[in-house]
C-alpha positions in Angstrom: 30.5 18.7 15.4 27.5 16.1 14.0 24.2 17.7 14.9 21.8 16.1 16.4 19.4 14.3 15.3 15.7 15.5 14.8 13.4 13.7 16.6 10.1 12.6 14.1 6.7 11.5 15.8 5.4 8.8 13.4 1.5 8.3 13.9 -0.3 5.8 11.8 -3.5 3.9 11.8 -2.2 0.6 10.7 -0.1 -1.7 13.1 3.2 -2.0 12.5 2.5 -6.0 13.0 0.4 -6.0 10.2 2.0 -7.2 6.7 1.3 -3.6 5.3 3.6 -1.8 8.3 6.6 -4.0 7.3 6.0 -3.7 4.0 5.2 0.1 3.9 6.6 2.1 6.9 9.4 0.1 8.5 11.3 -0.2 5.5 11.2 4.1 4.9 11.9 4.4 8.6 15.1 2.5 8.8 16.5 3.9 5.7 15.7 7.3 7.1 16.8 6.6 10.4 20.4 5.7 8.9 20.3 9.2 7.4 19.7 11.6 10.3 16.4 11.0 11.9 15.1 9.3 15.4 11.6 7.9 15.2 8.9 6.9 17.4 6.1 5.1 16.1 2.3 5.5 17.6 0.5 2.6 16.1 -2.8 1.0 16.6 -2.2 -2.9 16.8 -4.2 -5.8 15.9 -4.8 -7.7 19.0 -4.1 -11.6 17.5 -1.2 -10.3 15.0 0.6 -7.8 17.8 0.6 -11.0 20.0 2.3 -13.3 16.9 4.6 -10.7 16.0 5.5 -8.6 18.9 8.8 -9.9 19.6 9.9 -10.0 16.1 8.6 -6.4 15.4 10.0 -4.6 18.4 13.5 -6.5 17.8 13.7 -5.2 14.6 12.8 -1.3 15.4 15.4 -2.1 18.4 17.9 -2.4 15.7 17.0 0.1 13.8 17.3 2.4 17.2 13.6 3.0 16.6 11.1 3.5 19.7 7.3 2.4 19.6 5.2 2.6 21.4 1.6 0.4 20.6 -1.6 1.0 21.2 -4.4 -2.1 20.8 -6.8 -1.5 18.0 -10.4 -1.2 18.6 -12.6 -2.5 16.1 -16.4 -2.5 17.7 -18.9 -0.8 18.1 -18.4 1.5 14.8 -17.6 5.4 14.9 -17.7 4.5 18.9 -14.3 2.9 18.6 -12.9 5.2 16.6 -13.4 7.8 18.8 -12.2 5.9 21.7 -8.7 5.2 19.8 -8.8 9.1 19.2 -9.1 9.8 22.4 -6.3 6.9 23.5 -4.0 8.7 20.8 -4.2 12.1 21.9 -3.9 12.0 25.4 -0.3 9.2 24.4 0.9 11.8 21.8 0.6 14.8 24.9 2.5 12.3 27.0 5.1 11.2 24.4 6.1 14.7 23.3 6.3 15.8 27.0 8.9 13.3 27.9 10.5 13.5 24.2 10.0 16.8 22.4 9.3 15.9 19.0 10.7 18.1 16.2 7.7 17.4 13.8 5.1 15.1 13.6 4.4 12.6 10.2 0.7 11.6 9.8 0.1 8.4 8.2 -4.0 8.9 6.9 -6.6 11.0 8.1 -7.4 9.6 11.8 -3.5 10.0 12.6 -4.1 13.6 11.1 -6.4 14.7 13.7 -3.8 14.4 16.3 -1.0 16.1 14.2 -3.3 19.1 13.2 -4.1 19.5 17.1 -0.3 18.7 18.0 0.8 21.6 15.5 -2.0 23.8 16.6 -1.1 23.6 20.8 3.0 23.7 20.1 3.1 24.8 17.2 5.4 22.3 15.5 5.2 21.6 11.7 3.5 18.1 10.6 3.1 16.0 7.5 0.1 15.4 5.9 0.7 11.6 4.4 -2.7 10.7 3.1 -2.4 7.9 1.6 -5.5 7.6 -0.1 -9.0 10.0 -0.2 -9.6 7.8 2.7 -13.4 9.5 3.5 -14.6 8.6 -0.1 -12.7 5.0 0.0 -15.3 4.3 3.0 -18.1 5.6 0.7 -17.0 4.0 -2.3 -16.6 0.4 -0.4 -20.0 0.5 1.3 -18.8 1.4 4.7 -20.2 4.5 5.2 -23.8 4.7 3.7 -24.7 8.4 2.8 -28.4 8.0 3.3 -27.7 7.4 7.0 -27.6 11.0 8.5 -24.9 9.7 11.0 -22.3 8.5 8.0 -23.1 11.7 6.2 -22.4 14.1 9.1 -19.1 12.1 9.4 -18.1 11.8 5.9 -19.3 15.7 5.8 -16.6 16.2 8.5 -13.8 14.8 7.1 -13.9 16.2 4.3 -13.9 19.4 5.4 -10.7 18.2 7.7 -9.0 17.2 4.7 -8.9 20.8 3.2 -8.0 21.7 6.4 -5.1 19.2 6.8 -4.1 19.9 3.0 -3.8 23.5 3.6 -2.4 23.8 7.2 0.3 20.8 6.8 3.6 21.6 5.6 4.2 19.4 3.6 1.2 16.9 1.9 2.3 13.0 0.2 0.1 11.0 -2.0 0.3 7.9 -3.4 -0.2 9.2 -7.3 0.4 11.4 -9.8 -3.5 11.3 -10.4 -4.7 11.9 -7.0 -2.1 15.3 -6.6 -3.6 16.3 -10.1 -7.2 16.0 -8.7 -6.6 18.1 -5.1 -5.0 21.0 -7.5 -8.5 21.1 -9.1 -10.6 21.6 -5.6 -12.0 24.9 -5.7 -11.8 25.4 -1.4 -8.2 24.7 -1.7 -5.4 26.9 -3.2 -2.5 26.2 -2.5 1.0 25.6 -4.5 1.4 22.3 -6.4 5.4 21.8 -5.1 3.3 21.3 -1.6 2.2 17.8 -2.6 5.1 15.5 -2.6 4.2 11.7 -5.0 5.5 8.9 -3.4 4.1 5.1 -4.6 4.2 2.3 -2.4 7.4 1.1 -2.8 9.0 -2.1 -2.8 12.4 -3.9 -2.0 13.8 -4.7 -4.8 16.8 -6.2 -2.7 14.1 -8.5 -2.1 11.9 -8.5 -4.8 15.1 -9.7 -7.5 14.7 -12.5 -9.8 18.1 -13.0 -10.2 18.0 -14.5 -6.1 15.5 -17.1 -6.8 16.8 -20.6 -8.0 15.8 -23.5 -10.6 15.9 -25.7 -7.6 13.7 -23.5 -5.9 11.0 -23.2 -8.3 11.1 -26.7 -8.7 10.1 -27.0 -5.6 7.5 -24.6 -5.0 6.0 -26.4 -8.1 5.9 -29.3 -6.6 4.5 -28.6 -3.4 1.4 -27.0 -5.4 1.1 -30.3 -8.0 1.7 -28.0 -11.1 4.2 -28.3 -14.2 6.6 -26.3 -15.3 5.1 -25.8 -19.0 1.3 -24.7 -17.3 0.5 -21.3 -18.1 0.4 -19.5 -14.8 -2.0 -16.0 -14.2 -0.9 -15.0 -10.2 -2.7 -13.0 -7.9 -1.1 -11.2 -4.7 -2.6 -10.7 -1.5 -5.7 -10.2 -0.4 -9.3 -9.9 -1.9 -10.5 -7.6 0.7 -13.4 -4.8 -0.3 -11.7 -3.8 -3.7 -10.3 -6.1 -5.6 -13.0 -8.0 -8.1 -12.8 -11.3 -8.0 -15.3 -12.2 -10.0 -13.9 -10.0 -13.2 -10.3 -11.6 -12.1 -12.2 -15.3 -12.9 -14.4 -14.5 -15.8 -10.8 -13.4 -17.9 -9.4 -16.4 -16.5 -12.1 -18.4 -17.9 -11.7 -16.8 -21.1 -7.9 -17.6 -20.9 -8.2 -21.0 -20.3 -10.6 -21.7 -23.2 -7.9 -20.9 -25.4 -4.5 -21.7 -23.1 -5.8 -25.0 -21.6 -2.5 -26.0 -19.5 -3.4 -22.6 -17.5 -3.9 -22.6 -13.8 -5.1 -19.3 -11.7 -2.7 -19.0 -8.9 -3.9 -17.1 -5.6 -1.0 -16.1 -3.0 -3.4 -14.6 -0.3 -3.6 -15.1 3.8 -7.3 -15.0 3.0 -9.6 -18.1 3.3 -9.9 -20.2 0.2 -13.3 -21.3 0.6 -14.8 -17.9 -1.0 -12.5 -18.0 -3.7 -13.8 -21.4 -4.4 -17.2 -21.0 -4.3 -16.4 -18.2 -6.8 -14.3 -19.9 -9.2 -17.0 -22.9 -9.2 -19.6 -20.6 -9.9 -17.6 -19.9 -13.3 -17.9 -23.5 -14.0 -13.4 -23.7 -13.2 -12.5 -27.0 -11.8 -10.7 -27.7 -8.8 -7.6 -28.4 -10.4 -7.9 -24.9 -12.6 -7.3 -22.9 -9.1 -4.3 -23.2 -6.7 -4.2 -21.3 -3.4 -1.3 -20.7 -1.1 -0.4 -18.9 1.7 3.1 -17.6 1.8 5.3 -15.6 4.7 6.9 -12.2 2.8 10.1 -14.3 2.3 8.8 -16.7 -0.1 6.4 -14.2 -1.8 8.9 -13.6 -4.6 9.6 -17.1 -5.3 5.6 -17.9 -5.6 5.6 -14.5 -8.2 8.5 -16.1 -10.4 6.4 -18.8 -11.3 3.9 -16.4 -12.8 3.3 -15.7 -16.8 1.4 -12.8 -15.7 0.1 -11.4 -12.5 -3.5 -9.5 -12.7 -5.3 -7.2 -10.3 -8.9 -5.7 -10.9 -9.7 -3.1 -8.6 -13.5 -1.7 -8.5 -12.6 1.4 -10.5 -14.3 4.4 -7.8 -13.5 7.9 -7.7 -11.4 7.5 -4.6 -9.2 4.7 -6.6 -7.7 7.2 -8.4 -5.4 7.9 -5.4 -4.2 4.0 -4.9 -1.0 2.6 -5.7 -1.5 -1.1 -5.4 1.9 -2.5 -3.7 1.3 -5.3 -5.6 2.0 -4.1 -8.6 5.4 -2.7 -7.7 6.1 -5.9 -6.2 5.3 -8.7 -9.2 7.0 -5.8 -11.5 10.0 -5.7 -10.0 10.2 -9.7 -10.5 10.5 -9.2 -14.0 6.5 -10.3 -14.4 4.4 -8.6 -16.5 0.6 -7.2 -15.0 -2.4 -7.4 -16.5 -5.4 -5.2 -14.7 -7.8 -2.7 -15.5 -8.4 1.0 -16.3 -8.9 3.9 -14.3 -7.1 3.0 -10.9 -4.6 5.0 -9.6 -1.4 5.6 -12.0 -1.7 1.6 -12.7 -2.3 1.6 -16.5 0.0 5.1 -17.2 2.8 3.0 -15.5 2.2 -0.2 -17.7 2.0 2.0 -20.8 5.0 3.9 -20.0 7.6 1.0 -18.8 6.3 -2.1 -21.5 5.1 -4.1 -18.2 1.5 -5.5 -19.4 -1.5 -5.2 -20.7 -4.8 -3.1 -19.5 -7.9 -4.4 -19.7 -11.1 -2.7 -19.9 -14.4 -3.7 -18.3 -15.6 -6.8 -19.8 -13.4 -6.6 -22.9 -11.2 -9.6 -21.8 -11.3 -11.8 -25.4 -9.0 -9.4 -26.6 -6.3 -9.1 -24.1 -6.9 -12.7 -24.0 -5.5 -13.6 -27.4 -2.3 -11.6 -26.6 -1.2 -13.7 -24.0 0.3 -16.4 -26.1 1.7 -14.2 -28.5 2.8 -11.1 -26.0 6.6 -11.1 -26.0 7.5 -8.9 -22.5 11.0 -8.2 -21.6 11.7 -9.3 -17.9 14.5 -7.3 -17.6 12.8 -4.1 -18.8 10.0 -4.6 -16.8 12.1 -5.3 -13.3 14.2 -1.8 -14.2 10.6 -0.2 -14.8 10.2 -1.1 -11.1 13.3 0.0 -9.7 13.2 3.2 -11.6 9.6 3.9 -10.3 8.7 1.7 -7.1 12.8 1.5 -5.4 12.5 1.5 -1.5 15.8 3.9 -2.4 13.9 6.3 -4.4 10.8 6.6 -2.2 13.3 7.1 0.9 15.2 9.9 -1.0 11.7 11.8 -1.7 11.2 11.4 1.9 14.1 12.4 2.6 13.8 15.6 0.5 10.3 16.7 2.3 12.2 16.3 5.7 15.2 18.4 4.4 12.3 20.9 3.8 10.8 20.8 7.0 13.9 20.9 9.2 15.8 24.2 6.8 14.0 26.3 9.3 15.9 25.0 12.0 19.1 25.2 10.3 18.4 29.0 8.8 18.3 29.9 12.6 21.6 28.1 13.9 
């Protein structure tokens, strides 16, 4: 007789409408849903973004026999509206678990948490602490939260105290890096055993993600639509700006490349507005036709990253970056591209190191690294098996997988 299935409440912060829920929950949750779990998703939605994507969202969970249930986003005033959606997600996870009876509850970040630690504390079921990042030092480190201002600093105060608290009374804790787990061991209020903290990168689809799917023809194309050659010399950037990623440092080595590879051209794939990047780029003295800018829907992302040399990310390199695993990375990697970015973030430059898949730059050192770009010989295919050995949607589902197993061997002991 098949048993039956365990039911998992899935909280998290981000709307499964945004690009960063399709790319980085869905995904997990299908595969994990073919292998002996139901889901429901609590999400907070974006109000313009649940209205585009709605339909196509909540046919593909339908599929997947997935239930979610939204909840719309508040974004002002500050603190205010977070503790509106706090109180919005509380009283829906009571509701949801008395109509469905959750087995456990997974936590995506540190507001999510909140509710899990209170849903474990009044029934006493078992929930995952998935914390991404050290999100209360991220708002520090990115100017959100201003420590001077006695409101911010009671809040951060209180969070990080949750976080010890979340740590220690979860049963089971996922980060992002290797770096981040190895920090926590070191906190002197926590003791607790390393096997509790479970690494798990953002992963990627390397289904999709293959160079071996995109086309001559294709690429032909895509060049054409953005007026370059195929002999330019192309440095790619991914995704958004946003408050971390230095777009000025990502221009000044671009200016130094260009002074010595002059068919190069700095191509952005971002949703974001071009007229900052720009402004930017002008500012460096770059000319219009130096900089190409693109939008691109997640389909055609990997034929925009096979037209890369080399795709780059510099992230402000904070104490809190030690915990981030820039999807990015996994994603260009896995395309057979090799990365160029900087020191200090995340597991970023131990991975580059360890699979041959580009160079790391430090701070202002960029002449350098620069020189190596013509004469750099990278293996694509060792690079893309670099990515499926570390960043595989099948490898982060199987160390899911394996932390559920863990959680549920209680229920099996007492059948």
């Amino acid at each position: 007789m098949m048993a039956e299935k365990k039911h998992v409440l899935y909280i998290s912060y981000d709307g499964m409408t945004d690009p960063l829920g399709q790319s980085q929950v869905i995904p997990y949750l299908v595969a994990l849903s073919n292998r002996g779990f139901a889901f429901t998703i609590l999400s907070f939605e974006k109000k313009a973004k649940y209205e585009e994507r709605k339909e196509l969202i909540q046919n593909l969970l339908d599929s997947a026999g997935i239930k979610w249930s939204p909840l719309l986003y508040t974004k002002w005033p500050p603190v205010i509206s977070t503790l509106y959606d706090y109180a919005r997600l509380k009283r829906t996870v009571a509701n949801l678990h008395q109509s469905m009876k959750f087995d456990f509850v997974h936590c995506r970040s540190y507001i999510p948490a909140l509710a899990g630690y209170a849903f474990k504390r009044k029934y006493n079921l078992q929930f995952i602490f998935d914390m991404r990042g050290f999100w209360a030092d991220e708002r520090v480190d990115g100017n959100l939260w201003n420590l001077k201002n006695p409101v911010f600093k009671t809040i951060y105060r209180f969070f990080k105290k949750k976080e010890i608290e979340f740590i220690r009374e979860s049963t089971a804790v996922i980060t992002l890096t290797q770096a981040a787990k190895e920090e926590i061991l070191t906190w002197k209020d926590l003791q607790i055993d390393s096997e509790k903290i479970t690494v798990i990168p953002c992963c990627v689809d390397t289904a999709l993600f293959d160079p071996d799917k995109i086309t001559k023809a294709q690429q032909q194309q895509a060049r054409q639509q953005l007026n370059m050659n195929e002999d330019d010399f192309v440095l790619g950037y991914l995704g958004s700006i946003g408050t971390w990623y230095l777009l000025d440092e990502m221009l000044q080595f671009f200016t130094s490349a260009k002074s010595i590879i002059h068919k190069a051209k700095f191509l952005f794939v971002t949703q974001d507005e071009p007229l900052h990047i720009i402004d930017r780029a002008t500012y460096f003295g770059l000319k219009p036709e130096d900089i190409i800018i693109t939008k691109a829907e997640r389909k055609e992302v990997p034929i925009m990253i096979s037209l890369f040399n080399y795709g780059i990310f510099f992230i402000k390199p904070a104490y809190s970056k030690i915990a981030s695993s820039p999807t990015k990375q996994g994603e260009i990697m896995a395309m057979g591209v090799p990365v160029i970015c900087n020191s200090g973030v995340g597991d970023s430059d131990n991975i580059i190191h360890s699979y041959q898949s580009g160079l790391v730059v430090s701070a202002g050192y960029y002449d350098g690294v620069v020189k190596k770009l013509q004469v750099e010989e990278s293996d694509p295919q060792l690079i893309r098996n670099g990515a499926v050995d570390y960043f595989s949607l099948d490898k982060g589902t199987d160390e899911y997988l394996n932390v559920y197993h863990n959680l549920i061997k209680p229920y099996n002991n007492a059948i």
